[in-house]
TORPA-4810 file (N, C-alpha, C, O; in nm, 3 decimals):
<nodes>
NODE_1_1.692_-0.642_1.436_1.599_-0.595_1.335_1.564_-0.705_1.237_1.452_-0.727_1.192_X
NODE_2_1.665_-0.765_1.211_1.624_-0.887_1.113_1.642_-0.864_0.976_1.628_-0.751_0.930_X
NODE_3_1.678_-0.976_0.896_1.756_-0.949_0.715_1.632_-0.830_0.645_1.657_-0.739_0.567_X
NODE_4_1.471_-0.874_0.714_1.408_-0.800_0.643_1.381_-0.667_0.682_1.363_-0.567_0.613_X
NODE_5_1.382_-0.684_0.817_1.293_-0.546_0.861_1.431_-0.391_0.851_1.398_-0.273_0.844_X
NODE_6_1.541_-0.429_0.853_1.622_-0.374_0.836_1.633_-0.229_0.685_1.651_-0.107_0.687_X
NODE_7_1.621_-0.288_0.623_1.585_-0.211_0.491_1.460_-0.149_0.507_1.454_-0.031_0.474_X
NODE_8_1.365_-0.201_0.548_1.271_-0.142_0.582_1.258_-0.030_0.651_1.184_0.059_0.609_X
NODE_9_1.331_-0.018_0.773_1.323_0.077_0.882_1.415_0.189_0.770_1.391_0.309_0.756_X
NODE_10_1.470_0.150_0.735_1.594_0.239_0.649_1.515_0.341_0.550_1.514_0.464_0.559_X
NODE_11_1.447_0.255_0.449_1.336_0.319_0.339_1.266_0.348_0.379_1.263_0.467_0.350_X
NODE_12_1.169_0.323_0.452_1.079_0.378_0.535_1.051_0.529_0.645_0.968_0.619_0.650_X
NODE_13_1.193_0.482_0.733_1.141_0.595_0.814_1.286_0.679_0.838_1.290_0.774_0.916_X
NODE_14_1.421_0.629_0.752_1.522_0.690_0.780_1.551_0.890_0.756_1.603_0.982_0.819_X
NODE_15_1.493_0.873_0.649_1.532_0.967_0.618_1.376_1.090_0.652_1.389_1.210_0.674_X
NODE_16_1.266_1.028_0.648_1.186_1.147_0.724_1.180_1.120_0.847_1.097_1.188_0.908_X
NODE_17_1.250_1.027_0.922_1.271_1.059_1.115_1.344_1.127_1.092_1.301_1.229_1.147_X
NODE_18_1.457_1.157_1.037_1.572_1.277_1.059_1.564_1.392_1.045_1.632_1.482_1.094_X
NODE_19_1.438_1.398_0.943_1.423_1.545_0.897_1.276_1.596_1.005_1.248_1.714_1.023_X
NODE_20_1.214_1.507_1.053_1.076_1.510_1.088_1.092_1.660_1.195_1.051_1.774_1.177_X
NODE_21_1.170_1.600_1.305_1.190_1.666_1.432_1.217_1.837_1.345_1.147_1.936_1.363_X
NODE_22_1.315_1.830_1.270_1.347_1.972_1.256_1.244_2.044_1.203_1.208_2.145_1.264_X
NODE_23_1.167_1.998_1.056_1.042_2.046_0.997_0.920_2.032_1.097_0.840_2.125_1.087_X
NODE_24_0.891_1.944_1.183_0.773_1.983_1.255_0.752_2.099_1.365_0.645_2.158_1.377_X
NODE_25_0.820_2.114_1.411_0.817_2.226_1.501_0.704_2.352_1.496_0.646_2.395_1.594_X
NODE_26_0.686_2.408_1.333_0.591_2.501_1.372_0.455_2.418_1.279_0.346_2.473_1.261_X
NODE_27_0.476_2.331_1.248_0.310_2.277_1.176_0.356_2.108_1.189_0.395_2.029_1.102_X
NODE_28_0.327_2.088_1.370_0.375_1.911_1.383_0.240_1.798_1.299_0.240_1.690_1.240_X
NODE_29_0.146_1.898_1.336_0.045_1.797_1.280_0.045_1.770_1.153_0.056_1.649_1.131_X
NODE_30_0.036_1.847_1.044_0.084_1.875_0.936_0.189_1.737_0.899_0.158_1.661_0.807_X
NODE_31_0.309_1.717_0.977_0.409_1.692_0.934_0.412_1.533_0.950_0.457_1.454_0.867_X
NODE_32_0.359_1.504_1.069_0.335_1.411_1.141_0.222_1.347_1.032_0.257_1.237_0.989_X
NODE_33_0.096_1.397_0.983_-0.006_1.377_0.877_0.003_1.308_0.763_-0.081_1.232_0.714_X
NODE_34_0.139_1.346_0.711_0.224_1.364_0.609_0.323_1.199_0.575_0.331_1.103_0.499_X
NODE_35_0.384_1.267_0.701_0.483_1.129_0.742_0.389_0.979_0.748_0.430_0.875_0.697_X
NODE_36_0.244_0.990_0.826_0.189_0.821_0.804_0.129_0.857_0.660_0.132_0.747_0.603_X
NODE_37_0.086_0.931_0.588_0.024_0.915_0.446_0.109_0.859_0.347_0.067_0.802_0.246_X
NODE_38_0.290_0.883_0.390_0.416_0.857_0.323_0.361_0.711_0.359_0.302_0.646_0.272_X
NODE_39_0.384_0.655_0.505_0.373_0.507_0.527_0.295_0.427_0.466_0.328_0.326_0.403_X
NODE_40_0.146_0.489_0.490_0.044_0.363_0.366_0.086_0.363_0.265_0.131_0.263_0.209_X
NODE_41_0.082_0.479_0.218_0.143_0.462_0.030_0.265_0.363_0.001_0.271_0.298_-0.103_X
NODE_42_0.378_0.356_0.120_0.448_0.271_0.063_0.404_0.096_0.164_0.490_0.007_0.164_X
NODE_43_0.302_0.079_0.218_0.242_-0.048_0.232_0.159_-0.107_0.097_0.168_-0.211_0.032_X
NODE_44_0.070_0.019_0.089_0.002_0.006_-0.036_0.143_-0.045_-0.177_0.133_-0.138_-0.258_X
NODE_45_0.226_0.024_-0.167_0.285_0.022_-0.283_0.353_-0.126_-0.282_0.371_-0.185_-0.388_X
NODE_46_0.395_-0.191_-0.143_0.448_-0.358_-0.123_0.304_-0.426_-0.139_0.331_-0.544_-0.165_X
NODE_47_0.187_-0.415_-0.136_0.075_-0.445_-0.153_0.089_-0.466_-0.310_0.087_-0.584_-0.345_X
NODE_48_0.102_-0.384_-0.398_0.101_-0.388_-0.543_0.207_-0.498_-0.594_0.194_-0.582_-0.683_X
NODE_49_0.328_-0.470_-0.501_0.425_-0.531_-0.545_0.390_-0.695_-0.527_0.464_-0.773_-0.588_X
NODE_50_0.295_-0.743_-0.457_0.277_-0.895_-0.446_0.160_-0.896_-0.524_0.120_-1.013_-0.524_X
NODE_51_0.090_-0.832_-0.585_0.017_-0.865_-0.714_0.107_-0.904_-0.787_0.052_-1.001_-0.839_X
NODE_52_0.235_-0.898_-0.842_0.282_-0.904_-0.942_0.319_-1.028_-0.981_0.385_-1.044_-1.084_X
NODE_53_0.262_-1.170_-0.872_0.261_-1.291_-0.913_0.125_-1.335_-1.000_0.114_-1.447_-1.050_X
NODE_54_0.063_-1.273_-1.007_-0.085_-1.257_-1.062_-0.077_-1.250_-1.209_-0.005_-1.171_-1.271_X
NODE_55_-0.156_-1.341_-1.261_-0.153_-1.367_-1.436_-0.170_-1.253_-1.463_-0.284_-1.220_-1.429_X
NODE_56_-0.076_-1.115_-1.538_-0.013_-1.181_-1.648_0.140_-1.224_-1.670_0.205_-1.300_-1.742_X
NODE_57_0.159_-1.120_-1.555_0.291_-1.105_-1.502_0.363_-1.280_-1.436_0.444_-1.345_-1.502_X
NODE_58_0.324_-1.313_-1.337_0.351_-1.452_-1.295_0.482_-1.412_-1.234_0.580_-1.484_-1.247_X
NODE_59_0.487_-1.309_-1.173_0.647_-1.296_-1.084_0.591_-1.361_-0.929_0.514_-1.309_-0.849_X
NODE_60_0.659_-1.489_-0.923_0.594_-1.525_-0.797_0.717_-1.520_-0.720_0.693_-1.563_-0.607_X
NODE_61_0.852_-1.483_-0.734_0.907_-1.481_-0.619_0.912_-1.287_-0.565_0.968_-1.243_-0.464_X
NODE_62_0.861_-1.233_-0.634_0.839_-1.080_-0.605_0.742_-1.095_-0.519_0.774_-1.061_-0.405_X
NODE_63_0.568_-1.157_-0.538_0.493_-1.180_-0.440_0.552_-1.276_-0.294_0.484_-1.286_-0.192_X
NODE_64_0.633_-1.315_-0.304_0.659_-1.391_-0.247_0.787_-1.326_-0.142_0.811_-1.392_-0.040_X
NODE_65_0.849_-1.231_-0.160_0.926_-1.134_-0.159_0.834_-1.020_-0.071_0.846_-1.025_0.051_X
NODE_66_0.770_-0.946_-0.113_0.656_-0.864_-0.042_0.582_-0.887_0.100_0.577_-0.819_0.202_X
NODE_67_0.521_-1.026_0.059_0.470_-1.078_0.155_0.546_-1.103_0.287_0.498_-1.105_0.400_X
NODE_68_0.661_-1.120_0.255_0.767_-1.129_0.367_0.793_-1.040_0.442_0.784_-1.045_0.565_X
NODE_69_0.846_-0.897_0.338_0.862_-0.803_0.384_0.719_-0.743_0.505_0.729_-0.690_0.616_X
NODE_70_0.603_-0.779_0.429_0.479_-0.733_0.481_0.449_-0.787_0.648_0.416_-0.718_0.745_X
NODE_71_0.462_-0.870_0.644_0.462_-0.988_0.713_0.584_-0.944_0.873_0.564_-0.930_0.994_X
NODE_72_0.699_-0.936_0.788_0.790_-0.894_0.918_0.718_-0.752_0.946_0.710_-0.734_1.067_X
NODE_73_0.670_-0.658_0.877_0.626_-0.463_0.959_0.538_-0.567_1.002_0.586_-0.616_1.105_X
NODE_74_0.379_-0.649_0.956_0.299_-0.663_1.080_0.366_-0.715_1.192_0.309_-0.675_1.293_X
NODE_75_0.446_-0.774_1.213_0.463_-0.827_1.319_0.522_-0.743_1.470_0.500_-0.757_1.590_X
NODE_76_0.615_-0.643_1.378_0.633_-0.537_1.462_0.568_-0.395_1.504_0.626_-0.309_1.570_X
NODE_77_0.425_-0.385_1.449_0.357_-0.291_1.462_0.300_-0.322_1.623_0.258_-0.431_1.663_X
NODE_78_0.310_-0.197_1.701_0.242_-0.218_1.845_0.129_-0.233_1.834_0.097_-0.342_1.882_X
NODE_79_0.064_-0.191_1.802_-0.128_-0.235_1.862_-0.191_-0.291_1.706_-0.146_-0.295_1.591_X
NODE_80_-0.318_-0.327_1.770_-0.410_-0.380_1.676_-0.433_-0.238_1.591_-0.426_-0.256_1.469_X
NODE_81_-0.447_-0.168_1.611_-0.478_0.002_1.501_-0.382_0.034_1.429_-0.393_0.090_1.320_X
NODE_82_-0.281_0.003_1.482_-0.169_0.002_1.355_-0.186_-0.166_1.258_-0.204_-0.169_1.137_X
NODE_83_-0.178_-0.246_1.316_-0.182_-0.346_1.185_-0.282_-0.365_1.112_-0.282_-0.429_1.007_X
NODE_84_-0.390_-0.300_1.171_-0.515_-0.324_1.048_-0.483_-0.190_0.967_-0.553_-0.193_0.866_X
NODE_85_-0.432_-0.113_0.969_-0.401_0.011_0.888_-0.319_-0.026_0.782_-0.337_-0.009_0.661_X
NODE_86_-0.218_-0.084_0.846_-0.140_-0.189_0.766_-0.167_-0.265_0.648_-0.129_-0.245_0.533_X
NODE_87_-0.246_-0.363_0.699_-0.325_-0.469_0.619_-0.405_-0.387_0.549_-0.398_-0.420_0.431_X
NODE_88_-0.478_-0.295_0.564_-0.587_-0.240_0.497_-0.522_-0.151_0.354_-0.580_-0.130_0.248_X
NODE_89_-0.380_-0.111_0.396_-0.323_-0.034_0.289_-0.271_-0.124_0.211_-0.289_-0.106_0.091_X
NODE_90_-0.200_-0.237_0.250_-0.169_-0.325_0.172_-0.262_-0.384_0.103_-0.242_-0.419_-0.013_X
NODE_91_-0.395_-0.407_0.175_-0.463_-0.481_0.051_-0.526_-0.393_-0.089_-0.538_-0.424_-0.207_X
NODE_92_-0.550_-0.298_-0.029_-0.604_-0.184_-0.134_-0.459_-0.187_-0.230_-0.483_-0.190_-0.351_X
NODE_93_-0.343_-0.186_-0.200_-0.292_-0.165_-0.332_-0.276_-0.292_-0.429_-0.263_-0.293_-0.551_X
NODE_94_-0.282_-0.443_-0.303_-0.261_-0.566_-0.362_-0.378_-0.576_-0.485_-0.356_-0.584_-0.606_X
NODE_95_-0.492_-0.573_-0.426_-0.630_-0.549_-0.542_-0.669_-0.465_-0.623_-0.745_-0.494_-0.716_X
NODE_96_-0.637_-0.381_-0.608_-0.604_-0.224_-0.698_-0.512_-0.286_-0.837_-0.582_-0.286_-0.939_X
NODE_97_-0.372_-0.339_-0.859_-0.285_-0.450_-0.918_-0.406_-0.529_-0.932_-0.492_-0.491_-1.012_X
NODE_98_-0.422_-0.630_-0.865_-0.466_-0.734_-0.923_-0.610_-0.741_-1.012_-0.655_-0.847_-1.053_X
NODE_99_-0.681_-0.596_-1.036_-0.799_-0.601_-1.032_-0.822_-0.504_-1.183_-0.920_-0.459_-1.242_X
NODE_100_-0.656_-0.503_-1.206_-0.671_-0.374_-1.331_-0.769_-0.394_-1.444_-0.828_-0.306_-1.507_X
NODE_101_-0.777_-0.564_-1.461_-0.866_-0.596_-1.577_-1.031_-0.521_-1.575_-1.097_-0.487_-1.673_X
NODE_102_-1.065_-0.512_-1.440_-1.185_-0.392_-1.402_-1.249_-0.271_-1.512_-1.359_-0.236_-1.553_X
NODE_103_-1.095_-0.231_-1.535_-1.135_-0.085_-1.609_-1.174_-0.130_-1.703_-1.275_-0.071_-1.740_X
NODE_104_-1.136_-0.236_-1.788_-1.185_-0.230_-1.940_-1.276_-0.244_-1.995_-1.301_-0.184_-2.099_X
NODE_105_-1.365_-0.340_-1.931_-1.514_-0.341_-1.991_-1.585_-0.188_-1.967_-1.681_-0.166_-2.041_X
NODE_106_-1.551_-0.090_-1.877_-1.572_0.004_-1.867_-1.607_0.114_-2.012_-1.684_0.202_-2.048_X
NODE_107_-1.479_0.027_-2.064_-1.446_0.126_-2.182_-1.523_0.073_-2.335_-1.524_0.139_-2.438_X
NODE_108_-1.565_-0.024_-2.321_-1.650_-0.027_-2.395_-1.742_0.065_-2.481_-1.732_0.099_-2.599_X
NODE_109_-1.836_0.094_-2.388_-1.891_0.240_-2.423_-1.899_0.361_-2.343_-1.994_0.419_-2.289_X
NODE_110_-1.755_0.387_-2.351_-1.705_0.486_-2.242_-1.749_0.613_-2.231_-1.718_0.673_-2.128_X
NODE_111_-1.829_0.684_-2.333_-1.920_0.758_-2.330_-2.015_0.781_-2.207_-2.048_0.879_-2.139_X
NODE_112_-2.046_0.628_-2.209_-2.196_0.661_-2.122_-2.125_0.576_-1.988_-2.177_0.602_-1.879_X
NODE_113_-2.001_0.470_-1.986_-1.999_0.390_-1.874_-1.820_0.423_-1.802_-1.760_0.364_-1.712_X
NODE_114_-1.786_0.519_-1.873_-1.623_0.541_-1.858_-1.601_0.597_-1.704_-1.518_0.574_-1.616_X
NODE_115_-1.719_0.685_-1.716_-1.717_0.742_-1.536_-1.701_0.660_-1.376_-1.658_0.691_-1.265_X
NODE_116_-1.766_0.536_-1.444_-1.741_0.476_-1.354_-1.616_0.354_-1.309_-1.611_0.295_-1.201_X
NODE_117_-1.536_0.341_-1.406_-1.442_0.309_-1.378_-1.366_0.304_-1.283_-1.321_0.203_-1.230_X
NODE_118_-1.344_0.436_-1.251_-1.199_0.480_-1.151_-1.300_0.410_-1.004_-1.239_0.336_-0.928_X
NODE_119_-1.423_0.434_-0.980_-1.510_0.439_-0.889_-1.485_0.269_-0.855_-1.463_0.220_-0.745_X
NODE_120_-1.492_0.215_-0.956_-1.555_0.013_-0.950_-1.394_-0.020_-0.916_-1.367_-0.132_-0.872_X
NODE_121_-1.279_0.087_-0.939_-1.131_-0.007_-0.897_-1.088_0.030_-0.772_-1.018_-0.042_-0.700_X
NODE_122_-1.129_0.143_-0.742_-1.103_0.178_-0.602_-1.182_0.119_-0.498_-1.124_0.062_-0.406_X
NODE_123_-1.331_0.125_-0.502_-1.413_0.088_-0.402_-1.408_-0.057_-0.406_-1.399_-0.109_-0.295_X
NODE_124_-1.411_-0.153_-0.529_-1.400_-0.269_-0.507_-1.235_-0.287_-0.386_-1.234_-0.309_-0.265_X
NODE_125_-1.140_-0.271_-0.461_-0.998_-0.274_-0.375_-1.018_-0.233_-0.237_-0.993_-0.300_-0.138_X
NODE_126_-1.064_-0.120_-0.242_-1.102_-0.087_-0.024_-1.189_-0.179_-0.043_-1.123_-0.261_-0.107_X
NODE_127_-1.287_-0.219_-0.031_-1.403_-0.359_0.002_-1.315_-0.453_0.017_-1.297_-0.504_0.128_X
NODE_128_-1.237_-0.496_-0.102_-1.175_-0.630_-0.068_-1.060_-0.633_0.028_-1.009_-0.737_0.070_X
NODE_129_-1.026_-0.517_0.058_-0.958_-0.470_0.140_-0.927_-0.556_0.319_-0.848_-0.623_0.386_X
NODE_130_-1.055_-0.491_0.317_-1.107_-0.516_0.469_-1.123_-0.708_0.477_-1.180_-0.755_0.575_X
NODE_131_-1.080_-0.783_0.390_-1.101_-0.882_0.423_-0.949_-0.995_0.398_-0.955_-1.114_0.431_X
</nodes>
């Protein structure tokens, strides 16, 4: 498994593979649905975690840390549809982090421009996503 992927498999999928089999039985899709929405969120969430070398913060061995971790799941993901799922969740949360400065001019005159906020941090982050 390797120093990294080890913890990984552990946090990741230890404890809902164990429970998966017993709870899926009468709603698998459901459960199964559930279980990869758990997975991006926590790609997305090692995604965030390597923003955190990013001015203002400057934790570069945390990015540096992430990336590793990131780096060993792509490598063991079977097909190309799983690692761009991968990559794609990770980057949305990496830019999502890195992109927080976004909201604020928002707020300026948040009256008339506040709505669009949430809209310019998300869609920018999936856009930059894909690349």
């Amino acid at each position: 498994m390797g120093l990294v992927g080890g913890p990984h498999c552990i946090a990741m999928c230890g404890a809902a593979c164990a429970g998966i089999g017993q709870a899926a039985a009468p709603r698998s899709t459901q459960a199964l649905a559930l279980f990869q929405l758990g997975r991006l969120v926590g790609y997305a969430a090692l995604g965030a975690l390597a923003a955190g070398g990013q001015a203002p913060l400057g934790f570069w061995p945390v990015t540096l840390a992430a990336l590793a971790v990131l780096a060993e799941i792509m490598v063991r993901r079977a097909g190309a549809g799983q690692m761009i799922w991968t990559g794609w969740a990770a980057g949305i949360g990496y830019f999502a982090a890195a992109l927080f400065w976004i909201y604020e001019p928002f707020q300026v005159e948040a009256d008339i421009y506040g709505w669009m906020a949430p809209f310019a941090v998300v869609l920018m982050a999936g856009g930059k996503a894909q690349f």
